[in-house]
C-alpha positions as CSV (number, residue, x, y, z in Angstrom):
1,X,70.5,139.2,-66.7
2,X,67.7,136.8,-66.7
3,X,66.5,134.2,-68.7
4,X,64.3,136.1,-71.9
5,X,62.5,134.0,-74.1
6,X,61.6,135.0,-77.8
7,X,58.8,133.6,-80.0
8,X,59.8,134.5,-83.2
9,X,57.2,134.3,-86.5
10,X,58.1,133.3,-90.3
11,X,59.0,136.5,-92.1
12,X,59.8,139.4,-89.6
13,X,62.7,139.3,-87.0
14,X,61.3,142.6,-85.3
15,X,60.0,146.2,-86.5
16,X,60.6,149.4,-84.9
17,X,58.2,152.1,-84.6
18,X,59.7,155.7,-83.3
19,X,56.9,157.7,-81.6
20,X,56.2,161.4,-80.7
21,X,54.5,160.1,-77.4
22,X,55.9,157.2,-75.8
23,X,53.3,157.0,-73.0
24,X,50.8,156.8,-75.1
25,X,51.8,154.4,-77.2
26,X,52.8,152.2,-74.3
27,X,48.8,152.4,-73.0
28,X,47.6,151.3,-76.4
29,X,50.3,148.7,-77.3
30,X,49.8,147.5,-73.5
31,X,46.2,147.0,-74.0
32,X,45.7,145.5,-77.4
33,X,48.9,143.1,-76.4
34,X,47.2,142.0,-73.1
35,X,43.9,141.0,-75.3
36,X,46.3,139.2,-77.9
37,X,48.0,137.4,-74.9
38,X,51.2,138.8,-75.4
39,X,53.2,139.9,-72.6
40,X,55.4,143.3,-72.8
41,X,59.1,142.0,-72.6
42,X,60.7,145.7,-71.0
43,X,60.1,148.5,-70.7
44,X,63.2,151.8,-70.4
45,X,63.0,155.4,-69.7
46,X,62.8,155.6,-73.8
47,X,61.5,152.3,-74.8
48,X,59.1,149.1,-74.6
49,X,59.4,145.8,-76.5
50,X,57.0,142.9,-76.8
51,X,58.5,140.3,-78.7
52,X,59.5,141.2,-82.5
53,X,58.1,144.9,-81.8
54,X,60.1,147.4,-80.1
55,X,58.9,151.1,-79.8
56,X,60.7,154.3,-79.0
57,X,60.6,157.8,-78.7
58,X,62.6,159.8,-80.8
59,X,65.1,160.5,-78.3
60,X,66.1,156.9,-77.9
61,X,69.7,156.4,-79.2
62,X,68.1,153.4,-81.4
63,X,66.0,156.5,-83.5
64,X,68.6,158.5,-84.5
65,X,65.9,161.7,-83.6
66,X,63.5,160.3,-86.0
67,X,60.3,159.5,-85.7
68,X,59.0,156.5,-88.2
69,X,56.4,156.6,-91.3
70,X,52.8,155.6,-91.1
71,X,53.2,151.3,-90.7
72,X,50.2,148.7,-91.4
73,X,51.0,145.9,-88.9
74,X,48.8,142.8,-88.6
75,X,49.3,140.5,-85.3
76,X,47.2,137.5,-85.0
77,X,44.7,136.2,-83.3
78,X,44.1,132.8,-82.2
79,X,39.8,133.2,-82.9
80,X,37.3,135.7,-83.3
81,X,36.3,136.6,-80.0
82,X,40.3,137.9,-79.5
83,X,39.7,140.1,-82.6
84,X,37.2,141.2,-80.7
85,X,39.1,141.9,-77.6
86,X,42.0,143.5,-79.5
87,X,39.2,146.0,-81.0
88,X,37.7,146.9,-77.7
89,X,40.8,147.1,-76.0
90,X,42.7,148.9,-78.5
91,X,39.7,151.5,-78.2
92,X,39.7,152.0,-74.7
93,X,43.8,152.8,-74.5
94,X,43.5,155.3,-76.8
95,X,43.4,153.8,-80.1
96,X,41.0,155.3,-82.7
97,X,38.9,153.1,-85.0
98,X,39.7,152.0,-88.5
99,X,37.4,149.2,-89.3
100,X,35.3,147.6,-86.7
101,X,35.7,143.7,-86.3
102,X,34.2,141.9,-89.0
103,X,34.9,139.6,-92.4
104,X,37.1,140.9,-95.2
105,X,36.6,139.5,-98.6
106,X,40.5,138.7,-98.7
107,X,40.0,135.3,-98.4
108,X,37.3,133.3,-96.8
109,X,37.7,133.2,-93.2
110,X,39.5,136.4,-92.8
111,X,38.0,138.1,-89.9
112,X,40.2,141.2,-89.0
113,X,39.4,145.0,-86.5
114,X,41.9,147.8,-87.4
115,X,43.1,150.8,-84.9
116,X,44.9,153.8,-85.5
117,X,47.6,154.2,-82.9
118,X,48.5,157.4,-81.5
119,X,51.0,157.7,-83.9
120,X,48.9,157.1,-86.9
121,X,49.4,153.6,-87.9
122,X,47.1,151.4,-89.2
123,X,47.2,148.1,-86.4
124,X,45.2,145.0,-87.4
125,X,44.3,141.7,-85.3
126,X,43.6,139.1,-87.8
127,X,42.6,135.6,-87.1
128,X,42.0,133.6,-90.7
129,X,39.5,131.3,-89.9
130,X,40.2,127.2,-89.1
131,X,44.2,126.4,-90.2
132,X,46.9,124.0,-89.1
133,X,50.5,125.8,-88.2
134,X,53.2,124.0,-89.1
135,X,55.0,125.2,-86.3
136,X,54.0,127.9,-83.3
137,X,56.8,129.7,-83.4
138,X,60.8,129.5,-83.3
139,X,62.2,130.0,-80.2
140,X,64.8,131.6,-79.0
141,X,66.2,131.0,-75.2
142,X,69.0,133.8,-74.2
């Protein structure tokens, strides 16, 4: 096996989604990763994983035959202009809009676009204005 290397975030190890139609998740998670800068990690006959998500169909042994519930997930995005990217990219693999890029009165700064996946769930890119991270990530060498 070779070397993998995992970025890991504060709060969520991974999520899995279970989808009806794995192909076409993989174009639209393909496409809003690649403008987020994030790399698929594999890909099987019944599966794809980019770091803390991992996507199935429901035929994987992982799903147990079941397909998951409508999900909200935000990734983030290092500035505005990868919002941006995410939104247009997310788009044009198949994703269908849910709030075009823009502010949100959350808190000032938050400038988010949301998708719907082909699956239904709600997939945000969020960059929350200038910050300081006390860390990137953890990471984990296997």
């Amino acid at each position: 096996m070779e070397t993998q290397e995992l970025h890991r975030g504060r709060l969520i190890d991974h999520i899995h989604l279970v989808v009806r139609d794995l192909p076409a998740s993989r174009r639209f998670y393909e496409a809003v990763l690649r403008a987020l800068d994030v790399p698929i990690g594999g890909v099987g006959e019944d599966y794809f994983w980019a770091d803390e998500l991992f996507v199935s169909s429901a035929d994987s042994p992982a799903a147990l035959g079941k397909l998951t519930g409508r999900h909200h997930l935000a990734f983030q995005a290092k500035d505005r202009a990868m919002v941006d990217a995410f939104y247009k990219a997310g788009l044009a693999g198949g994703g269908k809009d849910n709030g075009a890029p823009g502010e949100r009165p959350y808190h000032p700064g938050y400038y988010a676009a949301f998708l719907l996946d082909p699956d239904g769930n709600n997939i945000e890119a969020v960059h929350h204005g200038p910050a300081t991270r006390s860390a990137a990530s953890v990471k984990i060498t296997f």
